[in-house]
ZAMAR-144937 format. One record per residue (C-alpha): x, y, z. Coordinates in Angstrom, 1 decimal. Layout:
@X = X Y = Y Z = Z
...
***
This chain:
@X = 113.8 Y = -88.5 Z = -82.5
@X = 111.0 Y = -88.2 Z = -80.1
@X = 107.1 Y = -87.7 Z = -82.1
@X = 105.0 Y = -84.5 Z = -81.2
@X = 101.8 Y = -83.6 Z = -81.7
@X = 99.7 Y = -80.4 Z = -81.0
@X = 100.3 Y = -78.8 Z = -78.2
@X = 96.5 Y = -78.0 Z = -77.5
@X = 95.0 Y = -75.0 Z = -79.4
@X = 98.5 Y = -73.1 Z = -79.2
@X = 99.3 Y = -73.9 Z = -82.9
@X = 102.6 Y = -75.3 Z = -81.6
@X = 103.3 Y = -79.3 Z = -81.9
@X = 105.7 Y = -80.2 Z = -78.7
@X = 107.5 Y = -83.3 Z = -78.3
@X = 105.6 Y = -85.1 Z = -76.0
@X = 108.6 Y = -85.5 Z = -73.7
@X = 109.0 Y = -82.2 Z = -72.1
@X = 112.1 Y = -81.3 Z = -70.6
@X = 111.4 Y = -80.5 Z = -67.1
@X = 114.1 Y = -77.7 Z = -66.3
@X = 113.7 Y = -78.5 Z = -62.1
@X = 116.8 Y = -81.0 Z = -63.1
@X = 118.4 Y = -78.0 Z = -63.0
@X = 117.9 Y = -76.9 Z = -60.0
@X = 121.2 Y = -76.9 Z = -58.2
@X = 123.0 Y = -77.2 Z = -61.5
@X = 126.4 Y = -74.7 Z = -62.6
@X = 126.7 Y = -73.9 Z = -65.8
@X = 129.0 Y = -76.8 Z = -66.4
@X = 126.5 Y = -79.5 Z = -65.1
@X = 123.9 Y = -77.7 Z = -68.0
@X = 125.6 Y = -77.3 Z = -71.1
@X = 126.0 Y = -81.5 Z = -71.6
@X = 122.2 Y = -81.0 Z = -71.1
@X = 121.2 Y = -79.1 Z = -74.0
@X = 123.0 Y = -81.1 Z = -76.1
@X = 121.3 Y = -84.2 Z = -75.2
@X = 118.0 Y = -82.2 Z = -75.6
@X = 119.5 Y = -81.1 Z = -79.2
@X = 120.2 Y = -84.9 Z = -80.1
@X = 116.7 Y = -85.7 Z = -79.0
@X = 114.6 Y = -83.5 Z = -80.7
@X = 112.9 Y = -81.7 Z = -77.5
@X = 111.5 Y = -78.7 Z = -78.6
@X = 109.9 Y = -77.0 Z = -75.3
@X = 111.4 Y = -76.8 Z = -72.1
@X = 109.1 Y = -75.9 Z = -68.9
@X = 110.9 Y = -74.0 Z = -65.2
@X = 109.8 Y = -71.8 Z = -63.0
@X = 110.5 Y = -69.1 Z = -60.8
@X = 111.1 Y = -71.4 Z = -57.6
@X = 113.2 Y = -73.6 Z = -59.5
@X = 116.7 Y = -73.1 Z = -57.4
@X = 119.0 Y = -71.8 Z = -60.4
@X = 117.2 Y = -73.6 Z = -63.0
@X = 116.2 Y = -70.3 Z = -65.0
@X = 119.2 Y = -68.9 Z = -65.1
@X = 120.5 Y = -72.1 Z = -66.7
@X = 118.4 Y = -72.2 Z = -69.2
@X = 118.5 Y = -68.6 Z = -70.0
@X = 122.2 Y = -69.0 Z = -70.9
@X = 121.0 Y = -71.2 Z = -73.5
@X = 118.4 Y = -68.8 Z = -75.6
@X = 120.5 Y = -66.6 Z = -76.6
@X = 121.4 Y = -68.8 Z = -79.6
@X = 118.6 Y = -71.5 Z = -79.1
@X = 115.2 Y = -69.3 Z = -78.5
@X = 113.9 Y = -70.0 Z = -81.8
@X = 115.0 Y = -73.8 Z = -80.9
@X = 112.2 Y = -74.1 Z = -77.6
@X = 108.6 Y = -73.4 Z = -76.9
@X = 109.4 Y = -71.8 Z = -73.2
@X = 107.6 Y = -72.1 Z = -70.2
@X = 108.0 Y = -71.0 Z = -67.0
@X = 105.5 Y = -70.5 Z = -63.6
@X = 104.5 Y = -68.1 Z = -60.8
@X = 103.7 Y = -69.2 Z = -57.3
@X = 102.7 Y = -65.7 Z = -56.6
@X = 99.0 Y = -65.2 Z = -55.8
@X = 98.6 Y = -61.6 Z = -56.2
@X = 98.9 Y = -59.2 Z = -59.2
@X = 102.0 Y = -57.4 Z = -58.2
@X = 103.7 Y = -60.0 Z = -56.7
@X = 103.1 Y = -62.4 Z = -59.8
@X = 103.9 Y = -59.2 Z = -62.4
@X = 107.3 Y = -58.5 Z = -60.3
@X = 107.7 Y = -62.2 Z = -60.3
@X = 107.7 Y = -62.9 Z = -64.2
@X = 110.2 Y = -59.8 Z = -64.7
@X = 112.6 Y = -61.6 Z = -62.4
@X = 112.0 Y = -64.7 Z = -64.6
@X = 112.4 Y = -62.5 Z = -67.8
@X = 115.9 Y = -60.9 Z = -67.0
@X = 116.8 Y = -65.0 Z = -66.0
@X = 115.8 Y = -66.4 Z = -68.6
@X = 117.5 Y = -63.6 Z = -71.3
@X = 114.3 Y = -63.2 Z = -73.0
@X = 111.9 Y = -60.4 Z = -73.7
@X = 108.8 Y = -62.8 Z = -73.2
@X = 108.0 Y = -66.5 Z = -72.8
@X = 105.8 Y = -68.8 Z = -74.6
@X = 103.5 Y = -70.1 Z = -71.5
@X = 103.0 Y = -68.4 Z = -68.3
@X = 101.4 Y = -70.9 Z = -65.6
@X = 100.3 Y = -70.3 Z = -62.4
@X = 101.7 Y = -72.9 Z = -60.2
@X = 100.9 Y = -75.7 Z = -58.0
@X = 97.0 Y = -74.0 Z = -57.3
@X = 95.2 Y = -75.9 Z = -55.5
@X = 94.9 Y = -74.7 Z = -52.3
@X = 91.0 Y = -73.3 Z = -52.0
@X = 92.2 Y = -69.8 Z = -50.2
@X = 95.2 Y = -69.4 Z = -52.7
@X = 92.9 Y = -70.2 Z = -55.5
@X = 90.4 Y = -67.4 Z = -54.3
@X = 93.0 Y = -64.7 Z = -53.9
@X = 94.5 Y = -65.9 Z = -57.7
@X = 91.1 Y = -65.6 Z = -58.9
@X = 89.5 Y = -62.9 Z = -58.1
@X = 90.5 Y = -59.3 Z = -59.0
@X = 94.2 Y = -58.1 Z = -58.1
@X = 95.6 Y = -61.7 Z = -58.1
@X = 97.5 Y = -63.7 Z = -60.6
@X = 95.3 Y = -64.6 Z = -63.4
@X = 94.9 Y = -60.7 Z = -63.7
@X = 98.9 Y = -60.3 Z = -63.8
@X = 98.8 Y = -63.1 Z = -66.7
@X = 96.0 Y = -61.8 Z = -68.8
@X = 98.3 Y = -58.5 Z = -68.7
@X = 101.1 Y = -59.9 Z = -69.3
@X = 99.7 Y = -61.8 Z = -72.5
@X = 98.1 Y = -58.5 Z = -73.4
@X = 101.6 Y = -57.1 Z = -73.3
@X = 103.2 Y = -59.4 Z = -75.6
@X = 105.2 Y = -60.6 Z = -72.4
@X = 103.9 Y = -63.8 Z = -72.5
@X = 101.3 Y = -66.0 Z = -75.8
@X = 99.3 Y = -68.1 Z = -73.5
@X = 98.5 Y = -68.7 Z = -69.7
@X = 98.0 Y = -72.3 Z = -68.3
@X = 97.7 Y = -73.6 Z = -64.7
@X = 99.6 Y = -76.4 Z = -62.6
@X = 99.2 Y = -78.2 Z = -59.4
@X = 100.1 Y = -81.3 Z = -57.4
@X = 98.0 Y = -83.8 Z = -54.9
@X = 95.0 Y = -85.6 Z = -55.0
@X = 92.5 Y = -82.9 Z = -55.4
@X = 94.5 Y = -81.4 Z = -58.3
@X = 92.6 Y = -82.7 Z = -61.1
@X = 89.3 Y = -81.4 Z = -59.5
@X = 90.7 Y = -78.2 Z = -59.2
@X = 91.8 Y = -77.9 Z = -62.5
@X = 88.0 Y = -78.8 Z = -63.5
@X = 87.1 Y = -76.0 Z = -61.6
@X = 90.3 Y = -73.7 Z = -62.8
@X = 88.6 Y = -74.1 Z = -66.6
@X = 85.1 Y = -73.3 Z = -65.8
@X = 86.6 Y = -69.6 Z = -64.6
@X = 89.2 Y = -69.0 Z = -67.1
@X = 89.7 Y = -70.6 Z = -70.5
@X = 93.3 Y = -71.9 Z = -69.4
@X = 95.8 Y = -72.8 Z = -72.5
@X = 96.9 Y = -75.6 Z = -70.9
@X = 97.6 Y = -77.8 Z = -67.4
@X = 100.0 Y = -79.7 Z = -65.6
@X = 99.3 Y = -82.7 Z = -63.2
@X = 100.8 Y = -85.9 Z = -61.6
@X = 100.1 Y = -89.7 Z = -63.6
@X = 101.7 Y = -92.6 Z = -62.8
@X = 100.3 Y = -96.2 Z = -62.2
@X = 100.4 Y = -96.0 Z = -57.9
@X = 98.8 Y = -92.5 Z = -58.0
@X = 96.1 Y = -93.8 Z = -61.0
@X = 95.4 Y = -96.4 Z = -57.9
@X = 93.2 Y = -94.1 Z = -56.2
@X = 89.4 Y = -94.2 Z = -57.8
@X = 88.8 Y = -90.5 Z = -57.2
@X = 92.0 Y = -89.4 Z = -58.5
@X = 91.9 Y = -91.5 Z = -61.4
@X = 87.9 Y = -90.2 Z = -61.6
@X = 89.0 Y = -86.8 Z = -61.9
@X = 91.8 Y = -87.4 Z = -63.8
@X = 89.6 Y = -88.8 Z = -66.5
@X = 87.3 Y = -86.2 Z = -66.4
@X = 89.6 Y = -83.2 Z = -66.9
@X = 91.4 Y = -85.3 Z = -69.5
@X = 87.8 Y = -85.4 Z = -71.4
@X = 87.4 Y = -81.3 Z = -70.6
@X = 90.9 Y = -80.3 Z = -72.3
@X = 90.7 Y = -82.6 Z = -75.0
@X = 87.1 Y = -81.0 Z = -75.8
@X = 88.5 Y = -77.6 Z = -75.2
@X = 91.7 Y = -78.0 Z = -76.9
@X = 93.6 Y = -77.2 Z = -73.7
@X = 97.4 Y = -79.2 Z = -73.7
@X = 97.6 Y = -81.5 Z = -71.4
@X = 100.7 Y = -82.1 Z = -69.5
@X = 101.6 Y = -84.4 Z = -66.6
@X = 104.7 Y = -85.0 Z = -64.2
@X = 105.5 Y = -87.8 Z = -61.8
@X = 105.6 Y = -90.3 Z = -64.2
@X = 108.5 Y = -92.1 Z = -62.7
@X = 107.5 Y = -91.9 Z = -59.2
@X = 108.4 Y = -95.1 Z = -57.3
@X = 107.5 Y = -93.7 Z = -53.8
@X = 108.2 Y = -91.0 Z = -51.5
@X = 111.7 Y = -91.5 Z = -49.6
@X = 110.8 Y = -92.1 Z = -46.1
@X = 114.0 Y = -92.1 Z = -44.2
@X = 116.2 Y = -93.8 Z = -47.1
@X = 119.2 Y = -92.3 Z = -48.3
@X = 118.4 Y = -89.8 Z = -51.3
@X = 120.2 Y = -91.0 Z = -54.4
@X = 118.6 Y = -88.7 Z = -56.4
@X = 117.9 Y = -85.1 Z = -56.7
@X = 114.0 Y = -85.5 Z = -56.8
@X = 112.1 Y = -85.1 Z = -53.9
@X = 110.5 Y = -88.4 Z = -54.0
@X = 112.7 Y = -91.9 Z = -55.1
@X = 112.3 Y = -92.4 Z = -59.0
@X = 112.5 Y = -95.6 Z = -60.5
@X = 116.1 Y = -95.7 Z = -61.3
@X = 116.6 Y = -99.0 Z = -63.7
@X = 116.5 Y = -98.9 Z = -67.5
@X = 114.1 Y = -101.6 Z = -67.9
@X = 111.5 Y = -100.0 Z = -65.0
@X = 111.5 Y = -96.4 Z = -66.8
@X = 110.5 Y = -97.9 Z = -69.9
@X = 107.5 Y = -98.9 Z = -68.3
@X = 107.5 Y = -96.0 Z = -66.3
@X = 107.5 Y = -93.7 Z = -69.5
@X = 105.6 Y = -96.1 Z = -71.3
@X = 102.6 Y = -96.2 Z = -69.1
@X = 102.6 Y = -92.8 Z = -69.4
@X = 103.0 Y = -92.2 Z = -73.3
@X = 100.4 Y = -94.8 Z = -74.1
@X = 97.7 Y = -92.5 Z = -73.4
@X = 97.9 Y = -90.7 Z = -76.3
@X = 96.8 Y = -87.2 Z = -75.3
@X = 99.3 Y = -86.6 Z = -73.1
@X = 102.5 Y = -84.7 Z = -72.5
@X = 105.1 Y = -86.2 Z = -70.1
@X = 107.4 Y = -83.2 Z = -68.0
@X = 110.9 Y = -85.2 Z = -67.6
@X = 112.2 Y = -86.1 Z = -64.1
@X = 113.6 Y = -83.5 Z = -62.1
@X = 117.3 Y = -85.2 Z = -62.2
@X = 120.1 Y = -85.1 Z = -64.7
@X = 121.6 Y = -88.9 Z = -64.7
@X = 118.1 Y = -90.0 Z = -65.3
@X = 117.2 Y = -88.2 Z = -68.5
@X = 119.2 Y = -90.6 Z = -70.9
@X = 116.9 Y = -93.4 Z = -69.5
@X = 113.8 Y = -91.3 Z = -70.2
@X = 114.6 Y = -89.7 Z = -73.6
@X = 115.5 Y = -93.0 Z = -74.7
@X = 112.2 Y = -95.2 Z = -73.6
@X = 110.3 Y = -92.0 Z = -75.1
@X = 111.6 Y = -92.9 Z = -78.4
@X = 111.2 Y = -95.9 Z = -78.9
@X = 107.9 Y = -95.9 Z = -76.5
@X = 105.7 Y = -92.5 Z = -77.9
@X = 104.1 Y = -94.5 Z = -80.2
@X = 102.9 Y = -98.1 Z = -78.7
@X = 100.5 Y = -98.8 Z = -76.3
@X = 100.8 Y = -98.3 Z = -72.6
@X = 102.2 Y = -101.9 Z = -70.8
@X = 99.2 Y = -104.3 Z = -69.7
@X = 98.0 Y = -103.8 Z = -66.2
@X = 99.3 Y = -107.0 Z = -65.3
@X = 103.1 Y = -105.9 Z = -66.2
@X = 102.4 Y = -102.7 Z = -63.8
@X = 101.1 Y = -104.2 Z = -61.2
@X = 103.9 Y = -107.0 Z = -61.1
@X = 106.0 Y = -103.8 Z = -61.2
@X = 104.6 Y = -101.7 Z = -58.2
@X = 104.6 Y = -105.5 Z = -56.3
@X = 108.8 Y = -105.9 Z = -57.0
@X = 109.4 Y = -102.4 Z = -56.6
@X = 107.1 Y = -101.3 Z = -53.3
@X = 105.6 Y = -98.6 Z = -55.3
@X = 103.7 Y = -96.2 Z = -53.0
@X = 101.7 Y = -93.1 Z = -53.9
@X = 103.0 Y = -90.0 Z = -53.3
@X = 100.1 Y = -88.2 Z = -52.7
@X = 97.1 Y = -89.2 Z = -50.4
@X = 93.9 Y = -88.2 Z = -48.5
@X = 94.1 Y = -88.1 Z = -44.8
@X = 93.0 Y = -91.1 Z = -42.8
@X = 89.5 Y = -90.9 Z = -42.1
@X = 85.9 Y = -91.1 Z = -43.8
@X = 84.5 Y = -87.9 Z = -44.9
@X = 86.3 Y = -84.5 Z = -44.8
@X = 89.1 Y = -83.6 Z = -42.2
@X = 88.6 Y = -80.6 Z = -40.0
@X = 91.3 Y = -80.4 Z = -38.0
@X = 94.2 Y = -82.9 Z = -39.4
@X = 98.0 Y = -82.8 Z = -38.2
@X = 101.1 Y = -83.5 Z = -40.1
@X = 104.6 Y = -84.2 Z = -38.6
@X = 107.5 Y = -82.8 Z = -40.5
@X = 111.0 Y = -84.4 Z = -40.4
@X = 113.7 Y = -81.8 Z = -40.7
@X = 117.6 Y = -83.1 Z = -40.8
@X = 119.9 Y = -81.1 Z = -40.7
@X = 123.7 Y = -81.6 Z = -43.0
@X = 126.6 Y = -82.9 Z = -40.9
@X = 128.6 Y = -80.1 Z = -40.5
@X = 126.1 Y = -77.1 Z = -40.7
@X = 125.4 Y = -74.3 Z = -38.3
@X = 121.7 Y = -72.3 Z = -39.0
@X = 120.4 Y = -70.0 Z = -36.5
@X = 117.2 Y = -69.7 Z = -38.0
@X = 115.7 Y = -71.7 Z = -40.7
@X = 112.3 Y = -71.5 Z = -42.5
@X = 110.0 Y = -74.5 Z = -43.2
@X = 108.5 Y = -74.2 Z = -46.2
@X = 105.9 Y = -77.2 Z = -46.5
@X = 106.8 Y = -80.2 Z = -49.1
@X = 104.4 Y = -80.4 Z = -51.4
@X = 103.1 Y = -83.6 Z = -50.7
@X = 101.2 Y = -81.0 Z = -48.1
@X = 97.8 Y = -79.8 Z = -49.1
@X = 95.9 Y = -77.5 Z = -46.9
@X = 96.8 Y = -74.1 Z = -45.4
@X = 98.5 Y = -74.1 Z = -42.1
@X = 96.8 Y = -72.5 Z = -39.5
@X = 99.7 Y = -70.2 Z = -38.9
@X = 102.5 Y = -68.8 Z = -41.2
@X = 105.1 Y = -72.1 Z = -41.1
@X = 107.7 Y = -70.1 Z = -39.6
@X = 110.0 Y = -71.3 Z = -37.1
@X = 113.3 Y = -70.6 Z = -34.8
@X = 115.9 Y = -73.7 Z = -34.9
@X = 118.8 Y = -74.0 Z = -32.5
@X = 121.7 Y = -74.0 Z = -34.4
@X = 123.6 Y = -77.3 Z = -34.6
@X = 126.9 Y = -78.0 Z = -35.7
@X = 126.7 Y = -81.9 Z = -36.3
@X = 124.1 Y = -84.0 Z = -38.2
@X = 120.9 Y = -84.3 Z = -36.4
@X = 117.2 Y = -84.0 Z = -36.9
@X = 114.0 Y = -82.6 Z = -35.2
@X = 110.2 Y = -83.0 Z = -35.6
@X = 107.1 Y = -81.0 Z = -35.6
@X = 103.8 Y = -80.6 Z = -35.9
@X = 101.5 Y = -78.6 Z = -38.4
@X = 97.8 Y = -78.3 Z = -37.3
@X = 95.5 Y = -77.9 Z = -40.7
@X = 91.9 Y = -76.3 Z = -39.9
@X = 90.8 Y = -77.5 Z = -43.6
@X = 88.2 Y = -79.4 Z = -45.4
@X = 90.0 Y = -82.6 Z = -47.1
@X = 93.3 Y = -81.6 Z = -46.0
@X = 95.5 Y = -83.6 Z = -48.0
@X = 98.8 Y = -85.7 Z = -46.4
@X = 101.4 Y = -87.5 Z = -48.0
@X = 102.5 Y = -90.7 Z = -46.4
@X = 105.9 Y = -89.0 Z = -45.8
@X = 107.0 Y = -85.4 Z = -45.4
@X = 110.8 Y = -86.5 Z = -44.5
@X = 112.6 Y = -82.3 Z = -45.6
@X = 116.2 Y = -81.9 Z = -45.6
@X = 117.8 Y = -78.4 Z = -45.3
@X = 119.4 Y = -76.8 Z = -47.4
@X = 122.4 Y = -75.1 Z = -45.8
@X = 123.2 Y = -72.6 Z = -49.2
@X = 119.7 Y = -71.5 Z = -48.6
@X = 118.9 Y = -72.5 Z = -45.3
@X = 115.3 Y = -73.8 Z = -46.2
@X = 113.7 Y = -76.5 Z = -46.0
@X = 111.9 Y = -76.8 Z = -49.3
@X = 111.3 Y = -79.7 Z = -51.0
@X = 111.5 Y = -78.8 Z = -54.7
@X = 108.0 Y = -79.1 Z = -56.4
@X = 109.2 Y = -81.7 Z = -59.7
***
């Protein structure tokens, strides 16, 4: 069975492997119920979703009607406004079967705008303070992605007394002295505060590029037994944190069985990591722009390809989250429709301090859905 420990000052003691319920994000109810069982057999007690998670609440929500009791539940908003986030969490309610869940987060906010209009009066932290006031939720934590995440979340505690957070670790991304300074940092603030501590990524060999996807995660995850020990290992050794599970099915035997026998030893030396990231390519999925000091005015090209076979008439490009920064315009655009496989390019102009790239923002499209959306895992 997997070890626990307190899940910050929330009186609840989670296994420190988390399920991440974005595995389920395509999944039928078929592809899900071998899932829970493997959860069962493992011991996880506390499964995290969200709203934008494809069909992933629904999933899970056929599971609580006998397994509630069994889960600490946790879901997000991505809204940035009271009503929308209120609205929001009802939808995420009726999914999930349950009258309230045990974490609300608000996610991914790091964007400087996003995180005003969250802030202030009428945005999201007021729609969770309600919501916990109603019973409809026990505690309210935050979430993000990219470099400047960590910062943020710094920031994020000094306004609201946040139950918990959520961030990327891994060993490339812990390669970056201002990330891993941060890091650090808020690590020291929540374990002060007695805020949980929970991080994602922690398989992360590098983002795709143009390679074929053999995995359901929106960046390439290390994929062989002995390379998600380390993975998972590097991750458990630090012994305040909570690892969130890789956003894909066939990988979670891997991962639930390195956390066991893994929670409890210490991380693998540096020089077994980097020997790693030199045999595997590891890359980082998230980086600043090129440049010294702060980008004004930065650009990013998006990749879109299209599925063989598919006709859209109009699709809507919703920017991977490797992406920070707020477009100058809403990222909204007519494509030709196409009825064989092809693919276009684009440009995004940032007007934004530190605009933050990734090294790839390769999308494809989704023809169910007809977006182009990255999932955020």
């Amino acid at each position: 069975m997997i070890p626990t420990k307190p899940f910050g000052r929330t009186g609840h003691d989670s296994t420190r492997i988390i399920f991440g319920a974005a595995a389920l994000w395509g999944a039928q109810e078929a592809d899900a119920a071998p899932v829970l069982d493997l959860l069962l057999q493992h011991g996880i007690n506390h499964i995290d979703t969200a709203a934008s998670y494809g069909r992933s609440e629904r999933r899970v929500g056929e599971w609580m009607g006998r397994h509630r009791r069994d889960f600490f539940l946790a879901t997000k908003t991505d809204k940035r406004t009271n009503d929308e986030s209120k609205m929001q969490l009802e939808k995420s309610r009726e999914r999930l079967q349950v009258a309230s869940v045990d974490l609300l987060q608000l996610h991914n906010l790091v964007d400087e705008a996003e995180w005003d209009t969250a802030m202030a009066p009428g945005g999201a932290l007021e729609a969770a303070i309600e919501a916990r006031q109603r019973g409809l939720t026990r505690f309210i934590g935050i979430t993000g992605h990219g470099v400047t995440v960590a910062a943020m979340h710094l920031r994020s505690l000094e306004r609201f007394p946040f139950d918990s957070v959520l961030l990327p670790y891994n060993y490339p991304l812990m390669q970056n002295a201002q990330y891993r300074a941060d890091f650090e940092e808020l690590e020291r603030v929540c374990a002060e505060r007695g805020v949980a501590f929970q991080t994602s990524k922690g398989i992360t060999l590098a983002p795709w590029g143009e390679r074929e996807h053999t995995h359901t995660t929106w960046y390439e995850p290390l994929s062989e037994p002995a390379d998600i020990d380390l993975g998972v290992g590097y991750v458990l050794g630090r012994p305040g944190v909570f690892l969130n599970t890789v956003g894909d099915i066939s990988l979670l035997p891997s991962v639930f069985d390195a956390a066991e026998r893994l929670a409890t030893g210490a991380a693998p030396p540096e020089a077994v990591m980097r020997a790693l990231s030199d045999r595997t390519a590891m890359a980082p999925l998230f980086v600043y722009a090129a440049g010294s000091g702060p980008v004004s005015d930065a650009r990013c090209e998006i990749s879109i390809q299209f599925p063989s076979g598919s006709r859209t008439n109009e699709m809507r490009a919703v920017l991977p989250s490797v992406i920070g920064g707020r477009p100058s315009a809403p990222p909204r655009a007519r494509i030709p429709a196409c009825s064989a496989s092809t693919s276009r390019t684009c440009m995004v102009r940032y007007r934004k301090p530190r605009a933050v790239i990734g090294p790839t923002s390769f999308a494809r499209a989704d023809a169910a859905n007809r977006r182009i959306e990255p999932p955020q895992r």
